[in-house]
C-alpha positions as CSV (number, residue, x, y, z in Angstrom):
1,X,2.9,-19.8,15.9
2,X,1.4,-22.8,17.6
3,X,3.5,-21.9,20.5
4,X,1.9,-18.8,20.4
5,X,-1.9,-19.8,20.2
6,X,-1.0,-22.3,23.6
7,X,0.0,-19.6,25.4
8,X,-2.9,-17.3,24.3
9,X,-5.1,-20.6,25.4
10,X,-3.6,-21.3,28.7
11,X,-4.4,-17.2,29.8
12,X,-8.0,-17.8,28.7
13,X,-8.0,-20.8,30.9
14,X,-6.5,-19.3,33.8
15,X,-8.4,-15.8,33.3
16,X,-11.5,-17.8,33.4
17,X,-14.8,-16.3,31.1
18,X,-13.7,-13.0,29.5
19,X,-15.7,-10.4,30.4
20,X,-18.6,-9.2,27.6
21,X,-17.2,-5.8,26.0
22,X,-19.8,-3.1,25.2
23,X,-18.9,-3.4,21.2
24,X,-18.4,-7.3,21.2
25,X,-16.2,-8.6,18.4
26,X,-17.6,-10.7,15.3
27,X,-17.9,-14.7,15.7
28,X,-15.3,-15.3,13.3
29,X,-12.9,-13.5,15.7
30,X,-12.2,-15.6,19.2
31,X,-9.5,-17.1,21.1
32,X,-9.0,-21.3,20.5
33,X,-11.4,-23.3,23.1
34,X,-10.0,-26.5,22.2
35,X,-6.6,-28.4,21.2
36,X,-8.2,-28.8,17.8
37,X,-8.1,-25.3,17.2
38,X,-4.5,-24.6,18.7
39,X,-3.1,-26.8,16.5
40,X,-4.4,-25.3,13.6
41,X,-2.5,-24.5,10.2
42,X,-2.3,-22.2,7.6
43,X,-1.3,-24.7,5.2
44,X,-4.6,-24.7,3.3
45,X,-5.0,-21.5,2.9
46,X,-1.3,-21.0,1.8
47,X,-2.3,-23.7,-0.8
48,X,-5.0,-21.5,-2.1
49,X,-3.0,-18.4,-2.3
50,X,0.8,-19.5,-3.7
51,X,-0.2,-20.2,-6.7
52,X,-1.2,-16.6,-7.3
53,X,1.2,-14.3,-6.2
54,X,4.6,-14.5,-8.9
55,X,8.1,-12.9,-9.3
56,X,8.2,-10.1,-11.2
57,X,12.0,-9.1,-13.1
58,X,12.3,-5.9,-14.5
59,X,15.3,-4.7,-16.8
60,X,16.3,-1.4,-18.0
61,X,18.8,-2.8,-21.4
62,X,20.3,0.2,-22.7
63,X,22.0,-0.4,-26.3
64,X,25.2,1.9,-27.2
65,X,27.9,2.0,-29.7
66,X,31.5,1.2,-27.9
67,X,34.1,3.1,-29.7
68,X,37.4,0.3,-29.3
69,X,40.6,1.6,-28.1
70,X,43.6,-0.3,-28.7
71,X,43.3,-2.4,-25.3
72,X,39.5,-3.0,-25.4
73,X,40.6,-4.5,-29.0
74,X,43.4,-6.7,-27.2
75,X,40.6,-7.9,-24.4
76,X,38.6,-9.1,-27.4
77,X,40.6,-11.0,-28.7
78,X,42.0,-12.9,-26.3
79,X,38.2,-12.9,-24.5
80,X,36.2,-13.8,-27.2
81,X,34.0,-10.7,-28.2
82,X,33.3,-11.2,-31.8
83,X,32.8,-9.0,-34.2
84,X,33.8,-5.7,-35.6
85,X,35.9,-2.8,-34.1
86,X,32.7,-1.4,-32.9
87,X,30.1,-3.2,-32.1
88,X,26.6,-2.1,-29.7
89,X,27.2,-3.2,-26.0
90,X,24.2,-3.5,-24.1
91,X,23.9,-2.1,-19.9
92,X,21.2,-3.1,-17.9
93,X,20.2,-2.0,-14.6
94,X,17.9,-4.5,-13.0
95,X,15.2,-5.1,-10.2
96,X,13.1,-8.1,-8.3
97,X,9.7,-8.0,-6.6
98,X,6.6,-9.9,-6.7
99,X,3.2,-9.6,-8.0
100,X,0.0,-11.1,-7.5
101,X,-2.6,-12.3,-10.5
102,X,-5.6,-10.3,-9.8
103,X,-7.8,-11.8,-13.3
104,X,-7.5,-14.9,-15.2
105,X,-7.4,-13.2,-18.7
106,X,-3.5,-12.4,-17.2
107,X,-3.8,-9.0,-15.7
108,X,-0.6,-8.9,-12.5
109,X,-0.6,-5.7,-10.4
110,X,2.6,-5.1,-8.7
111,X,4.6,-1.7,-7.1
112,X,5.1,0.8,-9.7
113,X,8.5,1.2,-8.3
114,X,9.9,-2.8,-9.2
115,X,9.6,-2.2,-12.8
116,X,10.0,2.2,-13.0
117,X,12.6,3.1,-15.9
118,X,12.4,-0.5,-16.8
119,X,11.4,-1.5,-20.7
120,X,11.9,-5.4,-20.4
121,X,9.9,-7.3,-17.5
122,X,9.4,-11.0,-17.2
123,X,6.9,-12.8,-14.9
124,X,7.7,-16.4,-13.5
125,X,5.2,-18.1,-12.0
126,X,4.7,-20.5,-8.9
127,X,4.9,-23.3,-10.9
128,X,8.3,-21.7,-12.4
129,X,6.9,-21.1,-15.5
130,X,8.0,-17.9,-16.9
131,X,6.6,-15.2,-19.1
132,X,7.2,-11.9,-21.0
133,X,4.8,-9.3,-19.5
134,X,3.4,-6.2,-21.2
135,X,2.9,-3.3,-18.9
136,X,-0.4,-2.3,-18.7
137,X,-0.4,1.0,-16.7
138,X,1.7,2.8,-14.3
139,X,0.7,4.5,-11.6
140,X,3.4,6.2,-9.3
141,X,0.9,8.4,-7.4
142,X,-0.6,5.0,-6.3
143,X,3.3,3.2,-6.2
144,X,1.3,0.5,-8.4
145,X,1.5,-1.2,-11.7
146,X,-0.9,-3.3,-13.9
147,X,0.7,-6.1,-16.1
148,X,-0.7,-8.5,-18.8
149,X,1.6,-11.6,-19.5
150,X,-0.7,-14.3,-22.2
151,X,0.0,-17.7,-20.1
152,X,-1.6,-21.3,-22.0
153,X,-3.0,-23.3,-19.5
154,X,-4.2,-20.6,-17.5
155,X,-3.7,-18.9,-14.1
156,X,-5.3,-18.6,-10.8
157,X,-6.3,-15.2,-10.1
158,X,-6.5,-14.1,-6.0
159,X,-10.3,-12.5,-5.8
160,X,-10.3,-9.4,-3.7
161,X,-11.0,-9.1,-0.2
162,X,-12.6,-6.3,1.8
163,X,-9.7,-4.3,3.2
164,X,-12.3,-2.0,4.5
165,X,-13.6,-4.6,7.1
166,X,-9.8,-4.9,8.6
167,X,-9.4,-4.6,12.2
168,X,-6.3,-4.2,14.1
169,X,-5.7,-7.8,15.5
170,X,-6.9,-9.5,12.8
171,X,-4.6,-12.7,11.3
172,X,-3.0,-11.8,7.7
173,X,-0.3,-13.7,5.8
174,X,2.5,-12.1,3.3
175,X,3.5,-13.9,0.3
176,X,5.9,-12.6,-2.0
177,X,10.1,-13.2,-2.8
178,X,12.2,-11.7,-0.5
179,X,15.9,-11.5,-1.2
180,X,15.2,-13.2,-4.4
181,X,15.1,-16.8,-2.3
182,X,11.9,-17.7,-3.7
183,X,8.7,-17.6,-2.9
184,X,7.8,-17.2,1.1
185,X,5.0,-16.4,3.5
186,X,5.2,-15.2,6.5
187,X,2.2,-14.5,9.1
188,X,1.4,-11.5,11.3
189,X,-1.7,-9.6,12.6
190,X,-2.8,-5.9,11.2
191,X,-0.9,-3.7,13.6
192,X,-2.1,-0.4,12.5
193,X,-4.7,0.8,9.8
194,X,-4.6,4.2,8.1
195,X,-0.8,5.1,8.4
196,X,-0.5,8.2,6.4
197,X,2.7,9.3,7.2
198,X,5.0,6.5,5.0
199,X,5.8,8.7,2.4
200,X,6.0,6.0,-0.6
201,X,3.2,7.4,-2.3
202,X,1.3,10.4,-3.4
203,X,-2.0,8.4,-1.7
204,X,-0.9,7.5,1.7
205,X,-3.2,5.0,4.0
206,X,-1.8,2.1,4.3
207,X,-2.3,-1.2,6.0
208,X,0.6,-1.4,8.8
209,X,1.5,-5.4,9.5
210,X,3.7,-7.3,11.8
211,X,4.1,-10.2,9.2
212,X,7.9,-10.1,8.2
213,X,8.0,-7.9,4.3
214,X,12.0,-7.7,2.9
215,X,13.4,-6.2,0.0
216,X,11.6,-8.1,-2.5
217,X,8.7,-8.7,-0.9
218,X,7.4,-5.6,-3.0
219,X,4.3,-5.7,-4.6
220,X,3.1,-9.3,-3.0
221,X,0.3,-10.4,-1.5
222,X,-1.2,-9.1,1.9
223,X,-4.3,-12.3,2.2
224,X,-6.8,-12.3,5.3
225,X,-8.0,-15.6,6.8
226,X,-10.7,-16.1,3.6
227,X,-7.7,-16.0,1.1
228,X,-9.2,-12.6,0.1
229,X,-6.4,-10.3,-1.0
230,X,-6.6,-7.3,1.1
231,X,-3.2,-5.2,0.4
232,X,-0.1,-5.2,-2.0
233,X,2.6,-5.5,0.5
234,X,4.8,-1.9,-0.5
235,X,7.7,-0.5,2.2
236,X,9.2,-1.7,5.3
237,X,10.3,0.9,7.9
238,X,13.8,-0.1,8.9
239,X,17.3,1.5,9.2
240,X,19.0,-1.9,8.4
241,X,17.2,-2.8,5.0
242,X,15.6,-6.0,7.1
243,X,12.1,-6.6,8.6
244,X,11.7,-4.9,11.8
245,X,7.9,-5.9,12.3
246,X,6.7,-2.9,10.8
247,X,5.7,-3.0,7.2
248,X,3.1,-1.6,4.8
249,X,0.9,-2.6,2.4
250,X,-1.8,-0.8,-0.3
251,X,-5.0,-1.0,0.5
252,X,-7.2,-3.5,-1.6
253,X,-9.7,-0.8,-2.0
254,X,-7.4,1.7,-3.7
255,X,-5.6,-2.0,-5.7
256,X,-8.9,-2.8,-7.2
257,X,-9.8,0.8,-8.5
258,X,-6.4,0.9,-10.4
259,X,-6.8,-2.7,-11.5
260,X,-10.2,-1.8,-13.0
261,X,-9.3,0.8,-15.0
262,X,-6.5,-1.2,-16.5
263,X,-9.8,-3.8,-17.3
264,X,-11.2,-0.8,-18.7
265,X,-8.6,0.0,-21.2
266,X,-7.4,2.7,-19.3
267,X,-3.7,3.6,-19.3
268,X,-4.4,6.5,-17.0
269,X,-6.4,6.4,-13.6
270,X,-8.5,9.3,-13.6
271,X,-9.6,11.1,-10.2
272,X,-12.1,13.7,-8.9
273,X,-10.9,17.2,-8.5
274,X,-12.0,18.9,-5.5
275,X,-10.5,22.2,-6.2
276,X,-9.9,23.2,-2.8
277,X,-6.2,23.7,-0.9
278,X,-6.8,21.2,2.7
279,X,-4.7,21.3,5.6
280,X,-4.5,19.9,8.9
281,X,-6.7,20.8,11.7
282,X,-4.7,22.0,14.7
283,X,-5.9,21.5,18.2
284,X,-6.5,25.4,18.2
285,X,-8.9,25.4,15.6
286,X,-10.6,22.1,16.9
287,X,-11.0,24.3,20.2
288,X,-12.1,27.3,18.5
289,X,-14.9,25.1,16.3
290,X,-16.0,23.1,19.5
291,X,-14.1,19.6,18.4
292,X,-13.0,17.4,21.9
293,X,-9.5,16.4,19.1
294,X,-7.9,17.5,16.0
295,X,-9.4,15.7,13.2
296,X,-10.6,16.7,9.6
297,X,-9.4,18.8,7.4
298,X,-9.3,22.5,7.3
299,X,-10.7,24.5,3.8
300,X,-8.2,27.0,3.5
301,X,-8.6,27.8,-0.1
302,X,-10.4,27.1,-3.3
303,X,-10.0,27.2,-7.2
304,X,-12.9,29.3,-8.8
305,X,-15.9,27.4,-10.9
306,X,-14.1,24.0,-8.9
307,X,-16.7,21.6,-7.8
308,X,-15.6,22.9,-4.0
309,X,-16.7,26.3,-5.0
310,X,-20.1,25.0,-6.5
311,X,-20.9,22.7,-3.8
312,X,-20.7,25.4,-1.6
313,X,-17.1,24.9,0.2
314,X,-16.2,28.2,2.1
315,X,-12.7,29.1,3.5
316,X,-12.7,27.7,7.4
317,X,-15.1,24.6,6.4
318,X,-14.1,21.6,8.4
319,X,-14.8,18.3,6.3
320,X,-15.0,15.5,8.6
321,X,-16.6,12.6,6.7
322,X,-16.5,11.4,2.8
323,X,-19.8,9.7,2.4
324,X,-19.7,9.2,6.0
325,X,-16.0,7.6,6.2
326,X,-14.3,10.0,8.5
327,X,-10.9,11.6,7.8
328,X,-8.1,12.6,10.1
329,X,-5.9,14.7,7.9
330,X,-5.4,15.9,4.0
331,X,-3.7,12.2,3.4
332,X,-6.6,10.3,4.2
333,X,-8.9,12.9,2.7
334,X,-6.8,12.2,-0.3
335,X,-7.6,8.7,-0.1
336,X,-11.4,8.6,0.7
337,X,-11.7,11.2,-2.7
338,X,-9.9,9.4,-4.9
339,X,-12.0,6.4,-4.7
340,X,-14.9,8.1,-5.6
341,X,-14.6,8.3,-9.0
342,X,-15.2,10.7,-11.8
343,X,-19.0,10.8,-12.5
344,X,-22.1,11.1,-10.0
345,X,-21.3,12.8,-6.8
346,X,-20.3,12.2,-2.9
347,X,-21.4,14.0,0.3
348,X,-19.4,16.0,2.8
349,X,-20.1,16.3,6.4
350,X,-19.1,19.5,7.1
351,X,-18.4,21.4,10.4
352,X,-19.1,26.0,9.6
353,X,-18.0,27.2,12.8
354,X,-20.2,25.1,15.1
355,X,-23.3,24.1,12.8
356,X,-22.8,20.5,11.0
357,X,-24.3,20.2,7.5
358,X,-24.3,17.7,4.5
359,X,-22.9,18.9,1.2
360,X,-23.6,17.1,-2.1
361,X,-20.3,17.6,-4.0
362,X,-20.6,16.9,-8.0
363,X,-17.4,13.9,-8.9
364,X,-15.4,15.6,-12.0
365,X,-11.7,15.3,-13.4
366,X,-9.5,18.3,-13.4
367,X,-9.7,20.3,-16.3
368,X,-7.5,20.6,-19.0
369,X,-7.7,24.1,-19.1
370,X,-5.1,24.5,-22.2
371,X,-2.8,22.5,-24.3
372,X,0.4,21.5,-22.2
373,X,2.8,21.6,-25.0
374,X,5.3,20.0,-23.5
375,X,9.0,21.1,-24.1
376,X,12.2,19.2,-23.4
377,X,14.8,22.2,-23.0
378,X,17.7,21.0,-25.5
379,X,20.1,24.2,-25.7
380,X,22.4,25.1,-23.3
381,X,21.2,27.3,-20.2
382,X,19.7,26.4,-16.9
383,X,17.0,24.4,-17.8
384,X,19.4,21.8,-20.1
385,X,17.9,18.7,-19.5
386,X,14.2,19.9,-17.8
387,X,10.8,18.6,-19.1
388,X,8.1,21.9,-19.0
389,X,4.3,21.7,-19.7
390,X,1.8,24.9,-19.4
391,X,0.2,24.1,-16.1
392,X,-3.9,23.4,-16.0
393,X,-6.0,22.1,-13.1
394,X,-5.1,18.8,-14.6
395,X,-1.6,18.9,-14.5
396,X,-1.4,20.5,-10.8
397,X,-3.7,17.5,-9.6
398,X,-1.4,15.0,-11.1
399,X,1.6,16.6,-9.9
400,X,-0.1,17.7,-6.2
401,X,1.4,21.1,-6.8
402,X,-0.3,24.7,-6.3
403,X,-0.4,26.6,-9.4
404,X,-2.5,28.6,-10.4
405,X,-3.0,30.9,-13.3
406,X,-1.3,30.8,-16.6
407,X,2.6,29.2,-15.7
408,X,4.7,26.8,-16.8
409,X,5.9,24.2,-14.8
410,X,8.8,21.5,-14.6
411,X,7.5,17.7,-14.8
412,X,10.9,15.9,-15.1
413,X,14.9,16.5,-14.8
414,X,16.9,14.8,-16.3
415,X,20.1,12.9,-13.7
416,X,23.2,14.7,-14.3
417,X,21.7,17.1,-16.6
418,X,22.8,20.9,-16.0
419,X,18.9,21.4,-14.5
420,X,19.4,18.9,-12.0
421,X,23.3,20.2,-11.4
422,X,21.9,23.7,-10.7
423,X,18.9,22.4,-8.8
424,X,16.1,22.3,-10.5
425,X,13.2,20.2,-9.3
426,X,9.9,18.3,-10.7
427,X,7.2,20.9,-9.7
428,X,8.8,23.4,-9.9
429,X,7.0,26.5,-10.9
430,X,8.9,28.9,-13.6
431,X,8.1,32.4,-13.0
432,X,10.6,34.7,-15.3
433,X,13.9,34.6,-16.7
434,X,16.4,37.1,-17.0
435,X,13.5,39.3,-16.1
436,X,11.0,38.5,-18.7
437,X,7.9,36.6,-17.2
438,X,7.2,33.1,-18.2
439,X,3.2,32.2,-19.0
440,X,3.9,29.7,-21.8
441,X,6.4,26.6,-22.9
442,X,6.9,28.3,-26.6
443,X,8.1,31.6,-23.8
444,X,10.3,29.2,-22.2
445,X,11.6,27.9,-25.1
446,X,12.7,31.4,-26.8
447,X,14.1,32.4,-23.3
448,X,16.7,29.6,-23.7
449,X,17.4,29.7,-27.0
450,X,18.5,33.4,-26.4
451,X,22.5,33.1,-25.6
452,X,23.2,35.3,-22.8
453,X,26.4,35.9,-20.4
454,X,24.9,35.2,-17.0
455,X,21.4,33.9,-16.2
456,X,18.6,35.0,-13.7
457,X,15.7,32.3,-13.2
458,X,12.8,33.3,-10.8
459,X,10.8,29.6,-9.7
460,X,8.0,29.5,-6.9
461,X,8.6,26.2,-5.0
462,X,5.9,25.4,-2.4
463,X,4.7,28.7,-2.3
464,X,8.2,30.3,-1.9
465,X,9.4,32.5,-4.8
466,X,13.3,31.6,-5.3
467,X,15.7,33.6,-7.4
468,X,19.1,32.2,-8.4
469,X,21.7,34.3,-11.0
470,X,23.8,31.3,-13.0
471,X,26.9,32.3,-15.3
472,X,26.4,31.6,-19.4
């Protein structure tokens, strides 16, 4: 690093005065002008920081009966394993990541993906103390998590920093446990902002970074130069399982609106519903609506009574700012709307054909139109093993799905089940079966409780109607 700054010194030097650029940067950011500032450290702020950002176990114990043959009987004997003929054994699958202490009453937020399917997690901290921790709240849309572990003594909690403020350049530092090691930091610059194309998360804009993130290094802390934390360090892109130089991290904007509903009491984050279908503006249509690039997003449908409809969204709108933060594509539209909240309302710019215009758009959750009455499909036929709810504006939002009208859709398969063997999938849609149209669970439910010699199951699957004929 120091190495680094000496060279970046000796260019200035030999460059002589850099030339003033038309959008000059902000005193905080400059090239060293001395020796004193070269040899610079990070030390103080790591100092700060460490004590902050823990390890985070996660354990999925499952408890079963063992039924003893004659051999297992011999092992115990000879091995030790008390106790009766039959006896519960115990399986676990485990995971590691990190976690970072974002309130001093004990709330951690971490990846939603180092503790999913796990029902025992423990925290240790930097000082190796370790706790039992209470999940909070999941959020997979978000890939985060909100933990509570009760710690005497008490913790230092990392205050949030403005990830909004990031530019590309700017110094960060990771912290977090990669490999299990213990804890480490490593230090990069922003090499990106906005990446919506990761694919880790239903909300994608993420912070791309330089600063070395392994397996491990999930869920720790992305911290700018104030020891502000600005991002939850979430995926690396790699083909090796290492650190290429290309990671990604959560924004701290969409971190603190998840921790505050945790705060809050919440174990669900609730988001506005827009109502309308978005997709990508193509350089066509940026021609055709006088745009010099693609950027946007195109209206190409809309739910009736949504808030689109009543703010006056029309089929062909362009929106190209969320309370003036612009957006390139559905992803980061996704992003800018969801941290809006669900009361009191935001404003669209909006391109209609070439005119630009303001529209006030009223912030509401998705309705729960009707009960979902969920059903878990327990007799044999296709759907063995599938998790169905009657589908509402709510439950289409959650899921990201299209679906529309009365319909029943699939929220969970179960691994190995005969719905996953025959390839059903979550979101699916359930139009019929064996012929008979499907508009509620309690029709689902007598459709597979009906024995029959062969089965024919109509789904709509992103907008494609697929029918498959199974035997009985």
């Amino acid at each position: 690093m120091r190495h680094c700054l000496r060279l970046l010194l000796l260019a200035a030097l030999a460059l002589g005065p850099v030339a003033a650029s038309a959008d000059p940067a902000p005193p905080t950011r400059a090239l060293p002008e001395s020796r004193g500032q070269v040899q610079l450290s990070f030390a103080p702020l790591v100092r700060r920081a460490a004590p902050s950002v823990v390890n985070v176990y996660g354990a999925h114990v499952e408890k079963r009966a063992a039924n003893r043959s004659a051999m297992d009987e011999f092992l115990r004997r000879f091995f030790g394993d008390a106790g009766p003929g039959s006896r519960p054994q115990e399986r676990a699958q485990r995971s590691l990541g990190s976690g970072v202490i974002v309130d001093e009453s004990g709330l951690i937020v971490t990846n939603n993906h180092v503790i999913e399917n796990m029902n025992e997690v423990r925290v240790a901290l930097n000082d190796r103390r370790e706790f039992e921790a209470q999940i909070v709240l999941r959020d997979p849309r978000t890939d985060l998590a909100v933990l509570r572990i009760k710690a005497p003594g008490g913790l230092v909690a990392m205050a949030f920093g403005d990830s909004e403020a990031l530019q590309v350049g700017d110094f960060v530092i990771a912290i977090g446990n990669p490999f299990g090691v213990g804890q480490t930091v490593t230090q990069g610059i922003i090499s990106a902002l906005a990446r919506t194309q990761v694919g880790s998360a239903d909300y994608q804009f993420f912070i791309q970074t330089d600063a070395a993130i392994n397996p491990g290094n999930s869920g720790g802390a992305l911290v700018d130069l104030n020891g502000g934390l600005v991002g939850i360090n979430t995926a690396i892109f790699s083909q090796s399982g290492g650190s290429h130089g290309i990671g990604f991290a959560i924004p701290a904007s969409m971190v603190r609106a998840v921790v505050e509903t945790a705060k809050g009491g919440g174990r669900v984050v609730r988001r506005p519903w827009l109502g309308a279908r978005l997709q990508n503006v193509t350089p066509d249509i940026a021609e055709s609506v006088g745009l010099d690039h693609p950027t946007g997003v195109l209206v190409a449908g809309m739910v009736a009574k949504s808030p689109a409809e009543e703010a006056g969204l029309k089929r062909g709108d362009v929106i190209l700012t969320v309370d003036g933060q612009p957006v390139d594509d559905p992803e980061a539209f996704g992003y800018r709307f969801a941290l809006k909240g669900v009361s009191g309302q935001t404003t669209f710019t909006v391109l209609r054909g070439s005119a630009r215009t303001s529209l006030p758009v009223r912030l509401a959750p998705a309705p729960e139109t009707r009960p979902r009455d969920l059903l878990k499909v327990k007799t044999r036929s296709p759907f063995l093993g599938a998790t169905a709810v009657n589908a509402s504006p709510a439950v289409a939002e959650e899921m990201q799905i299209e679906a529309s009208g009365e319909v029943v859709v699939i929220t969970e398969v179960d691994g190995g089940s005969i719905a996953n063997r025959v390839g059903l999938q979550k979101g699916d849609v359930i139009v019929a079966v064996n012929g008979v149209p499907v508009t509620t669970t309690r029709d689902l439910d007598r459709a597979t409780r009906a024995p029959a010699p062969s089965w024919e199951v109509t789904i709509n699957r992103n907008g494609q109607q697929l029918t498959s004929v199974f035997g009985g």
